[in-house]
C-alpha positions, 0 to 999 in steps of 0.5 A: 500500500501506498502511504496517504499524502497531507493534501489527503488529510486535509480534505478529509479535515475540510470535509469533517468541518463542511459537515459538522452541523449535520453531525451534530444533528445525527447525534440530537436525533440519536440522543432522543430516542431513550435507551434506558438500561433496565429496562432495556427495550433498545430495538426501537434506537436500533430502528431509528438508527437504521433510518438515518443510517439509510439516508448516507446510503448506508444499510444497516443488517438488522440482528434481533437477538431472540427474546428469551435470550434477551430476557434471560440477560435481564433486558426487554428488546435488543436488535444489533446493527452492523453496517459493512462498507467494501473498498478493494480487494486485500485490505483488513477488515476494520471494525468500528463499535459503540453501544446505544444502550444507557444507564437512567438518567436518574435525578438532578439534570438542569439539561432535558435527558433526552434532549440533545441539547447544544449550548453555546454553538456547534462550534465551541458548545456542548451538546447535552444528554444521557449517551451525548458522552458514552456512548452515542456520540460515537455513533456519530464519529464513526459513521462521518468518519466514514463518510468522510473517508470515501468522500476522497474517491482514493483508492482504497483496500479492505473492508470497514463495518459499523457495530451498533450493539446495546448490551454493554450496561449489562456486560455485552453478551447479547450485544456485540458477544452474540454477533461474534458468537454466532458468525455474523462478523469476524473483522480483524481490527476493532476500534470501539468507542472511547475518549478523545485524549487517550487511546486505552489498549487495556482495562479491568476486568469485572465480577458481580456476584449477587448474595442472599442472605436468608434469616428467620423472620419475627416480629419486631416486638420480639426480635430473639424469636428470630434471626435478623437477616439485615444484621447478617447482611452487615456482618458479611458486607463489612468483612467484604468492604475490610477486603478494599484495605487489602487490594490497595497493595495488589498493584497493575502494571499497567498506566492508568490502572492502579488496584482492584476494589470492591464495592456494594451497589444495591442492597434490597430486603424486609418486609415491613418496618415492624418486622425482623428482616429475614431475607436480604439481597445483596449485587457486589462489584469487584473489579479486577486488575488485568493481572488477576485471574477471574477463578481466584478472584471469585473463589476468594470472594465466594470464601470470605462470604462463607467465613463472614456468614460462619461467624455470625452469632444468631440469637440463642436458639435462632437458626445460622444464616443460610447464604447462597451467592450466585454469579452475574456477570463475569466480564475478563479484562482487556490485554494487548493483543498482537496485532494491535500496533497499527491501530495504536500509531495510527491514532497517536499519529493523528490524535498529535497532529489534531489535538495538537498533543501527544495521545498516550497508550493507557490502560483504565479502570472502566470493563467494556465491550472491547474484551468481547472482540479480544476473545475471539481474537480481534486485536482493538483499542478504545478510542472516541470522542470526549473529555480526559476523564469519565468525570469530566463529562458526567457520564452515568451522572446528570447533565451528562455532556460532551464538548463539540470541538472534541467530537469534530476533531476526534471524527478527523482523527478517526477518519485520517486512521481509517485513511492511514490503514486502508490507503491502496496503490 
């Protein structure tokens, strides 16, 4: 392959910036449609999706994952989208991924959720709303980036494929998982969405575990007739979080991860006020370190619980808790694959040139769907458009945004990567 010129380059800027009105209205219409994860009725997005896709002339291949897999991963409706564009013989195939689905955007917004809302212009503004940042937003650097890149004419050899999935929330099995697992792609190279100022090449790994905690239920007048499941419950829940003190000294290796933690994020039980509780439900979170080993790491967890539930006193005479833990999701971590190394300087290089600093290869704390791509073997990276850090945009929080000047420009690197990959003789 021949190598692109600059004269390239800058016509693929020229036609980002000539564009970019449109792309910031591809990415209000995509924020409007809502794609709160639960509930998970995330066809309607990929319907809506598929429609503006066709105005490019670009045909989106609808894949509705069956219903009673869908409910079985605790979701309503999910139709994966991929759209395949074929340039000359001999190239890769480069695959661009984003996820629709979303948390709920929850309390304390000033912005409407779903309004895509711009402030301040499209020309230094932010846009607003639950996905403007993670990760529909991508979903509009990828598809122009494409564009961009055959509104060149230029030769060109391979193939690119656009992956709209909605199942990253819930761990990406019934998302990009089910399309891998049953043969509908297999690309070589895979770029999913990311942030701006850095091009993560690694990420933790994630385990949830849920724990029933089962006591004796009384009356509250009489609470030695029966044994509390809510003060078992605590007795187990601080034995896990004294587990935080330990994993401070188990340290990654790799930039921009530091250790693994534990944390305890939906606690449900009773029955009345006026009753001792004798059933409670915990949901853990532990992330792992890409250095850990997933088996360990659960069989540890699956010992501390049966420890801390030994060790309880019930009242005299009250039954033991009973304590079953069952495992929800088991997402492995992402490790450099061979292979990825073009994609990484691809990025750097023009991430530079764009952003005009330099784009660091970096691990990061989050687990996404990119895991899913590396154990079938696909070498990828993370990268997209937005801010230098989860924090910074508000994502999974309110006011969730996204600054416009990041997404034009991370379209232009995007583009010029794709370039860069697939120029032909």
């Amino acid at each position: 392959m021949t190598s692109p010129n600059q004269n390239e380059f800058d016509r693929l800027d020229a036609w980002v910036d000539a564009h970019f009105d449109e792309q910031v209205g591809f990415l209000q219409q995509l924020i409007q449609v809502p794609t709160d994860t639960p509930p998970g009725n995330n066809t309607p997005h990929a319907e809506r999706t598929a429609e503006l896709l066709q105005a490019f002339g670009m045909t989106a291949e609808k894949f509705a994952v069956p219903a009673a897999e869908v409910q079985a991963a605790g979701l309503e409706t999910i139709t994966n989208l991929i759209v395949r564009r074929h340039y000359g013989a001999g190239g890769k195939t480069v695959a661009l991924n984003a996820h629709g689905d979303v948390v709920p955007p929850g309390e304390g917004w000033t912005h409407p959720p779903y309004g895509g809302e711009v402030v301040g212009g499209n020309q230094t503004g932010r846009i607003y709303g639950r996905a403007s940042a993670v990760s529909k937003c991508d979903f509009s650097t990828f598809t122009f980036a494409v564009r961009a890149l055959e509104s060149l004419g230029a030769p060109l050899k391979g193939n690119v494929e656009l992956h709209f999935t909605y199942d990253e929330e819930f761990g990406g099995e019934v998302g990009p998982g089910w399309l891998l697992t049953h043969g509908h792609t297999k690309p070589d190279l895979m770029i999913a969405a990311g942030f701006s100022y850095q091009v993560v090449v690694a990420h933790n790994g994630c385990l949830q575990l849920e724990v029933t905690v089962q006591g004796d239920m009384a009356h509250a007048a009489i609470p030695d007739s029966g044994t509390d499941a809510l003060q078992g419950a605590t007795h187990i829940m601080n034995a896990l979080y004294a587990l935080n003190r330990d994993y401070l000294q188990v340290t990654s290796g790799v930039e921009g991860i530091t250790h693994p933690y534990l944390n305890i994020g939906l606690i449900n039980g009773g029955t009345n006020t006026n009753v001792i509780p004798g059933k409670v439900v915990l949901k853990l979170d532990r992330r792992m370190i890409p250095e850990e080993d997933p088996a360990q790491v659960e069989a540890s967890l699956r010992n501390a619980i049966a420890k801390a539930a030994a060790s309880f006193n019930p009242p005299r005479g009250g039954k033991a808790l009973q304590v079953e833990v069952r495992r929800m999701l088991l997402a492995h971590a992402m490790k450099p694959l061979p292979g990825n190394a073009p994609l990484v300087a691809a990025i750097q290089q023009h991430g530079q040139q764009v952003f005009g600093e330099a784009i660091p290869a970096v691990g990061t704390p989050l687990y996404t769907d990119v895991r899913l791509y590396g154990e079938h073997g696909i070498p990828g990276v993370i990268y997209g458009a937005g801010p230098r850090t989860v924090r910074e945009s508000n994502a999974k929080r309110a006011d969730e945004h996204l600054e416009l000047a990041d997404l034009r420009r991370a379209t232009k690197v995007v583009a010029r990567a794709l370039l860069e990959l697939m120029h032909g003789e």
